[in-house]
C-alpha positions in Angstrom: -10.5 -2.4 17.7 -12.6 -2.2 20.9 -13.9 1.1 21.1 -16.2 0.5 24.6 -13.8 2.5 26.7 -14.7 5.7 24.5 -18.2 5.5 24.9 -18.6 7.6 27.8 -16.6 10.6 26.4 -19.4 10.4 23.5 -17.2 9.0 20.5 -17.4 5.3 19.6 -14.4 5.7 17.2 -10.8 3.8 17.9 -8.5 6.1 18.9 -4.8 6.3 17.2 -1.9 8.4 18.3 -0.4 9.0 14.9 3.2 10.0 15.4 4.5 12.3 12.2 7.8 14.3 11.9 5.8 17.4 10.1 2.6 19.1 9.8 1.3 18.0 6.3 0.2 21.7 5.4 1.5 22.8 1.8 0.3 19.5 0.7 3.7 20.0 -1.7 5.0 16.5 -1.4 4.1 13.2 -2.3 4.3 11.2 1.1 2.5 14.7 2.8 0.0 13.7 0.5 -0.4 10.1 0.9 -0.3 10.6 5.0 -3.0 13.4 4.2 -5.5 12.2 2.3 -5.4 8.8 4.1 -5.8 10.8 7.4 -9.2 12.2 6.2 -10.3 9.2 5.1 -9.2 7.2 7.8 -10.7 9.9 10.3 -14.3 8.8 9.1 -13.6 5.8 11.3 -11.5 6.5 14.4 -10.4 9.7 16.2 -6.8 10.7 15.7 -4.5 12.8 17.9 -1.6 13.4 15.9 2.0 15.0 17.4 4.8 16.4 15.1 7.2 19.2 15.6 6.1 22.7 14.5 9.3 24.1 13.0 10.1 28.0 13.0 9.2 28.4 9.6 5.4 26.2 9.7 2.7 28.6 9.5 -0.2 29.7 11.4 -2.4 28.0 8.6 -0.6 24.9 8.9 -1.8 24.3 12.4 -4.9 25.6 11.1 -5.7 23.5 8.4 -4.4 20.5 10.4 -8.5 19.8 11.3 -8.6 18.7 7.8 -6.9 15.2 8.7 -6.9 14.8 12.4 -9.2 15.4 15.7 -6.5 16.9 17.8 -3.3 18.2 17.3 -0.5 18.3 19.7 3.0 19.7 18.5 6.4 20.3 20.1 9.4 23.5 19.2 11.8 21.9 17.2 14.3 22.8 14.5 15.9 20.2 12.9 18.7 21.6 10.3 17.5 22.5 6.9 18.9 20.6 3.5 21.9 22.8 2.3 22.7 25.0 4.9 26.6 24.8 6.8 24.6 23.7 10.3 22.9 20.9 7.9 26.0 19.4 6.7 28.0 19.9 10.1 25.1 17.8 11.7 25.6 15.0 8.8 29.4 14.6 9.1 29.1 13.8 13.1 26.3 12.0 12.7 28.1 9.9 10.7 31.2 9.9 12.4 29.5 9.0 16.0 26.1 8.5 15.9 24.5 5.0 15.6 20.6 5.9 14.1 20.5 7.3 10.5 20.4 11.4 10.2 17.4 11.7 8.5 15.7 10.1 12.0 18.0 11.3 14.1 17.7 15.2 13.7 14.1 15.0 14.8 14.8 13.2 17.5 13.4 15.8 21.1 13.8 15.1 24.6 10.8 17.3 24.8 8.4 14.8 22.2 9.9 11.6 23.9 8.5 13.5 27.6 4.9 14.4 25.5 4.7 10.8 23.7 4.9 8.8 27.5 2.5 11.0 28.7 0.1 10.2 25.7 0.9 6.8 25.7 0.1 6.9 30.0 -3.3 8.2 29.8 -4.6 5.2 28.3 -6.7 6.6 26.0 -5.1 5.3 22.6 -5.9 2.1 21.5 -2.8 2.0 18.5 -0.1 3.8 17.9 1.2 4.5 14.3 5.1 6.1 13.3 4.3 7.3 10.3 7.7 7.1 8.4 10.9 5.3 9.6 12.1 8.2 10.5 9.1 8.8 13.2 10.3 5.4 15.0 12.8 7.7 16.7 10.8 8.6 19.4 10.1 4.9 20.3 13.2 3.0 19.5 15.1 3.4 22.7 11.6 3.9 24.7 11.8 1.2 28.3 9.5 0.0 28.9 8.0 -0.3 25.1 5.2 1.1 24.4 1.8 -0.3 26.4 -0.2 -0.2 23.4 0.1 -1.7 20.0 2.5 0.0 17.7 3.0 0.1 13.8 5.6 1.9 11.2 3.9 2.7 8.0 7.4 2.3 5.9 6.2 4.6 3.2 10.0 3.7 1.5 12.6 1.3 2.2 14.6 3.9 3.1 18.1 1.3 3.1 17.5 0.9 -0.3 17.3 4.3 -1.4 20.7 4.9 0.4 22.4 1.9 -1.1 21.4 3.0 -4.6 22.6 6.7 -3.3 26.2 5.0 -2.5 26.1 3.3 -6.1 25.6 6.2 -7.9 27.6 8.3 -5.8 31.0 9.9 -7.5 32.6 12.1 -5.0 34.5 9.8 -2.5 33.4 11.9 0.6 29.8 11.3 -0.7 29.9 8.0 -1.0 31.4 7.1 2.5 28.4 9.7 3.9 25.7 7.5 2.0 27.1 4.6 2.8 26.8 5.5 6.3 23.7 6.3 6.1 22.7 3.3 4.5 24.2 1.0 7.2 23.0 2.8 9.8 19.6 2.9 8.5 19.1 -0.7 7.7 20.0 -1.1 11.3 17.1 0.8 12.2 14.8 -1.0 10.2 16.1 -4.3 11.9 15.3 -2.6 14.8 11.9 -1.6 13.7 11.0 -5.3 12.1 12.2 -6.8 15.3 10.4 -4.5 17.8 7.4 -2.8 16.5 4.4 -4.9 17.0 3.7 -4.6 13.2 4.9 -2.6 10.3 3.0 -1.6 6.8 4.3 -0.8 3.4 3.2 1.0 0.3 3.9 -1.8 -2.4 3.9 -5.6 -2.3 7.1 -5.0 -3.8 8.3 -3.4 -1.1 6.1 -6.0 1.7 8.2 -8.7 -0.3 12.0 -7.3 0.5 10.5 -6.1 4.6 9.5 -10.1 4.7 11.3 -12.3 2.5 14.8 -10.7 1.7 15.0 -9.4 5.3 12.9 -11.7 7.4 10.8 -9.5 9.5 8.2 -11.6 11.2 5.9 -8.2 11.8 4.5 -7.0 8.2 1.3 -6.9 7.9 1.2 -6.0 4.4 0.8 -2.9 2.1 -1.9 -0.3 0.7 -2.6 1.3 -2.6 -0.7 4.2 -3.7 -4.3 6.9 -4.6 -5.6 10.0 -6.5 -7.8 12.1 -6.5 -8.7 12.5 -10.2 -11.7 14.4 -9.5 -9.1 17.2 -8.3 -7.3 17.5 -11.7 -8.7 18.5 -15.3 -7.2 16.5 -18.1 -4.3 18.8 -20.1 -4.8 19.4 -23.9 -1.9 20.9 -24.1 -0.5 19.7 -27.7 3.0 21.7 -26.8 6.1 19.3 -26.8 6.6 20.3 -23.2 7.5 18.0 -20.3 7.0 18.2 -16.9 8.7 16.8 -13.3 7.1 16.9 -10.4 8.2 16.5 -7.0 9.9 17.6 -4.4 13.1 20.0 -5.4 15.3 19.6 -1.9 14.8 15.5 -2.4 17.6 13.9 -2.3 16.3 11.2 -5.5 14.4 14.0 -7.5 17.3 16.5 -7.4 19.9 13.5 -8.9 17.0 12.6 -11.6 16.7 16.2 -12.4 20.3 17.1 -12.8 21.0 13.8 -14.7 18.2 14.2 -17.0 19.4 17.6 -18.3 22.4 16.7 -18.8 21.9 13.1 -19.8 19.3 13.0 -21.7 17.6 16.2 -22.6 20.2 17.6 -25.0 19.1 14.5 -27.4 15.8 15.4 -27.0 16.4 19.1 -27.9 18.6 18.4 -31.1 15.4 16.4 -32.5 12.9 18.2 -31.5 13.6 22.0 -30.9 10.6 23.3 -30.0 11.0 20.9 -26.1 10.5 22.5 -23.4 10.6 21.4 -19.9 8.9 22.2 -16.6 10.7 20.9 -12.9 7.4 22.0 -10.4 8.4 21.1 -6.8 9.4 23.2 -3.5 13.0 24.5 -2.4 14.6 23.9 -5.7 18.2 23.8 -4.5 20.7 26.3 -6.0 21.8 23.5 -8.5 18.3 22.9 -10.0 18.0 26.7 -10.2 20.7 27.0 -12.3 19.6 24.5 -15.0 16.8 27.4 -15.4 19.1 30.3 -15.8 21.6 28.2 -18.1 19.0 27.4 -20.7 15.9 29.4 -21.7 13.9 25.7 -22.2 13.8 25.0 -19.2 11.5 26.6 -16.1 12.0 25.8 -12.3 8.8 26.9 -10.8 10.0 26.8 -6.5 7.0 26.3 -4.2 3.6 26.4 -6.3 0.1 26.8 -4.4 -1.3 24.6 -7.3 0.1 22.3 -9.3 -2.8 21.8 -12.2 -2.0 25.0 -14.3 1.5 24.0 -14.8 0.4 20.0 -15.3 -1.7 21.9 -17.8 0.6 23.3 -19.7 2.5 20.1 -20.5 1.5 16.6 -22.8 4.0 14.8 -21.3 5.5 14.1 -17.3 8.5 12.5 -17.4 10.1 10.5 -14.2 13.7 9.7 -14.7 14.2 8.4 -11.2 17.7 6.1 -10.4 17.7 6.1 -6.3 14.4 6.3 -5.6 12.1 4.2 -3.2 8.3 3.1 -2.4 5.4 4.4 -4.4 5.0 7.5 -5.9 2.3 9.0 -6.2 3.3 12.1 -8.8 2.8 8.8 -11.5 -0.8 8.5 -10.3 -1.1 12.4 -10.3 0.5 13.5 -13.9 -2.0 10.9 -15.4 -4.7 11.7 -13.6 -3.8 15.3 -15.1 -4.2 13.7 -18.6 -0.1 13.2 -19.0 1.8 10.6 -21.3 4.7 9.1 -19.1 8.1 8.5 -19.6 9.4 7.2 -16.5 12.1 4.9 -15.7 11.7 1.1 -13.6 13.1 2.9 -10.4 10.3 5.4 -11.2 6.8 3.4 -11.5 8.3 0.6 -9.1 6.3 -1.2 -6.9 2.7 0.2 -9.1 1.4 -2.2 -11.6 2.6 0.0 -14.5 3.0 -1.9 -18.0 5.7 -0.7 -20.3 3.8 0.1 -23.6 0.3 0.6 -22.0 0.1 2.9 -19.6 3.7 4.5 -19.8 7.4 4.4 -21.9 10.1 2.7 -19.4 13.3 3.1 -19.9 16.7 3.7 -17.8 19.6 4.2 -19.8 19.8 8.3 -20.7 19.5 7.3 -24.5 16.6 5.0 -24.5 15.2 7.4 -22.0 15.5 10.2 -24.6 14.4 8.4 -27.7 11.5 7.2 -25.3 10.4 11.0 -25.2 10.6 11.9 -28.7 8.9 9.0 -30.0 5.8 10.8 -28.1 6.2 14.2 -29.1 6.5 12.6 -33.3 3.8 10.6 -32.5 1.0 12.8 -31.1 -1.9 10.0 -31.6 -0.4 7.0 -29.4 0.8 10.3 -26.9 -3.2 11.0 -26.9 -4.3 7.4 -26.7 -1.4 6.6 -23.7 -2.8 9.5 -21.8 -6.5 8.9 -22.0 -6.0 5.1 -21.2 -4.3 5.8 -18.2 -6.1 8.3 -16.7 -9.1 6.0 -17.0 -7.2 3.2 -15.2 -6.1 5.1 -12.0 -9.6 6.3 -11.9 -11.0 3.2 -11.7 -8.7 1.2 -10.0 -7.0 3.6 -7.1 -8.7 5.8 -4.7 -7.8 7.3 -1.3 -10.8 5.4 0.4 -9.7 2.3 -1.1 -6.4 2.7 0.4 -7.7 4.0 4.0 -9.5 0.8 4.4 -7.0 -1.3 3.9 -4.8 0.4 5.9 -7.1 -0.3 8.4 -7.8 -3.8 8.2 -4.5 -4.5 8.4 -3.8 -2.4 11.9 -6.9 -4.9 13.5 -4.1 -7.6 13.1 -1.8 -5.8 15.5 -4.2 -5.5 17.9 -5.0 -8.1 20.6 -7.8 -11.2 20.2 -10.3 -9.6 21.7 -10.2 -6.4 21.0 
């Protein structure tokens, strides 16, 4: 990156327009958290402007604390339809029926952001520009001419592939044909991404691998680390046989793990061991999730949290019974940072380098899944041992900065020879 052209405005740092679809602030999701603690550490080497939508409900603080990861912050009035709500699942069924970009891009799309993202992009004072998500590439995809600078999707998911295991597991007919809409529609826009994006980035090589070699895209640059902060959480010593989930609650993959862990798997767990409890910590549990809570005494949905340590605290064992999800996840990195044993399925720890046996049980079917669980509340020691092994590996092996850099060597290749 050539950063002569800044020199004269007194900062010698690249610039990047980082495009996002939120504020980050509450840092109460995994890929809010990846983008954020990146952002800081990428920050350290160029200045960022980052543009987002400030929805009705985004607080004061939000724009506030947004100094935390970026230089300057520029956002736009919009109110895409919340998860759940009658405008929300109007806005789905003619998306589906006539639109031809997936709905999870597609409501963010703004006249107003595509007007304030030329102008950006005219000033000349960006040297990259970065969708962060898939679902940020709206605001580019149908932009003539394309953009004058370099630009790059950090593919924090293969997004097609969460859909198409969404249409798998789907039951209700009308629920099927609405994922597998989605699913077409969004592996159309990530043709459309691979073929006109100057480069794109992924989270896994896992994930680099299908972008590259099962669908051909001649513009990955490759992937970055999953991180943790592990100074930021105190190992649990909580010897309670009590679980823990953590994620997001209006998620379309963490509500279906939930729902089908309760009733799939935890009423094996409960017949042998009696004492289980179980904690689901995430935002906007939908009504669904709450219900688990107020159908069975053993289990607590905790909504929105602050703080996530004193819950993690109050557990010995984080389980992740994934089946649709996609790209990495950092709550695996973060429950055993906190000093957890994990029972997670494949879907779950897939694309980290996670071995079965060593640093966590795997297992997908609901049986196996359960008997995983109970073998580590019988077996307290190799519960123990699991937990302090892993927490020394992520602390060793993954940090934030680690990730950041890479993140950045990899945008140099999208940028021109002699820059």
């Amino acid at each position: 990156m050539n950063p002569s052209h800044l020199e004269s405005a007194g900062d010698s740092r690249p610039r990047l327009l980082w495009v996002n679809v939120r504020l980050l602030h509450p840092l109460n999701g995994g890929d809010r958290l990846r983008t954020y603690h990146m952002l800081r550490q990428i920050k350290k080497h160029c200045r960022i402007t980052y543009v987002c939508p400030r929805a009705p409900h985004d607080a004061d603080e939000a724009v506030q604390k947004a100094m935390e990861y970026c230089d300057e912050l520029i956002t736009f009035p919009h109110d895409p339809p919340r998860g759940g709500t009658p405008r929300f699942y109007a806005r789905v069924l003619w998306n589906c029926l006539t639109g031809s970009r997936p709905f999870a891009s597609q409501k963010y799309y703004s006249n107003q952001a595509r007007e304030l993202i030329l102008a950006e992009l005219g000033n000349q004072k960006h040297d990259l520009v970065i969708a962060d998500y898939l679902m940020s590439w709206i605001h580019f995809a149908d932009l003539h001419p394309a953009p004058p600078i370099p630009s790059i999707v950090f593919q924090h998911n293969v997004e097609s592939l969460i859909w198409q295991r969404h249409t798998k597991a789907a039951g209700n007919p009308l629920r099927r044909w609405i994922c597998r809409r989605e699913w077409e529609m969004t592996r159309a826009f990530e043709d459309h991404a691979g073929s006109h994006a100057t480069g794109q980035i992924a989270v896994s090589e896992e994930e680099e691998n299908i972008f590259r070699d099962e669908r051909g895209m001649n513009n990955v640059l490759g992937w970055v680390p999953t991180g943790v902060d592990c100074d930021f959480f105190t190992p649990s010593t909580c010897t309670e046989p009590t679980l823990a989930f953590l994620g997001s609650m209006d998620w379309h993959a963490n509500v279906d793990a939930v729902e089908h862990f309760v009733r799939h798997s935890y009423p094996g767990i409960k017949a042998r061991c009696p004492g289980v409890r179980v904690i689901f910590i995430g935002r906007n549990p939908t009504p669904a999730i709450r219900a688990l809570a107020a159908e069975d005494s053993s289990i607590e949905v905790t909504g929105t949290v602050d703080d996530v340590r004193p819950y993690l605290a109050r557990a010995s064992i984080m389980i992740l019974p994934l089946r649709v999800g996609g790209g990495t996840r950092i709550k695996v990195f973060e429950g055993m940072a906190a000093g957890l044993a994990l029972v997670s399925t494949r879907i779950g720890t897939e694309g980290l380098p996670v071995v079965d046996g060593e640093h966590a049980l795997l297992a997908d079917e609901p049986a196996a899944f359960a008997d995983a669980v109970v073998s580590l509340i019988q077996n307290p020691a190799r519960r123990s041992q699991m937990a302090a092994l892993s927490r020394d590996w992520v602390r060793q092996n993954f940090s934030w900065e680690t990730a950041a850099l890479k993140f950045l060597q990899l945008c140099r290749k999208a940028l021109p020879a002699n820059t």
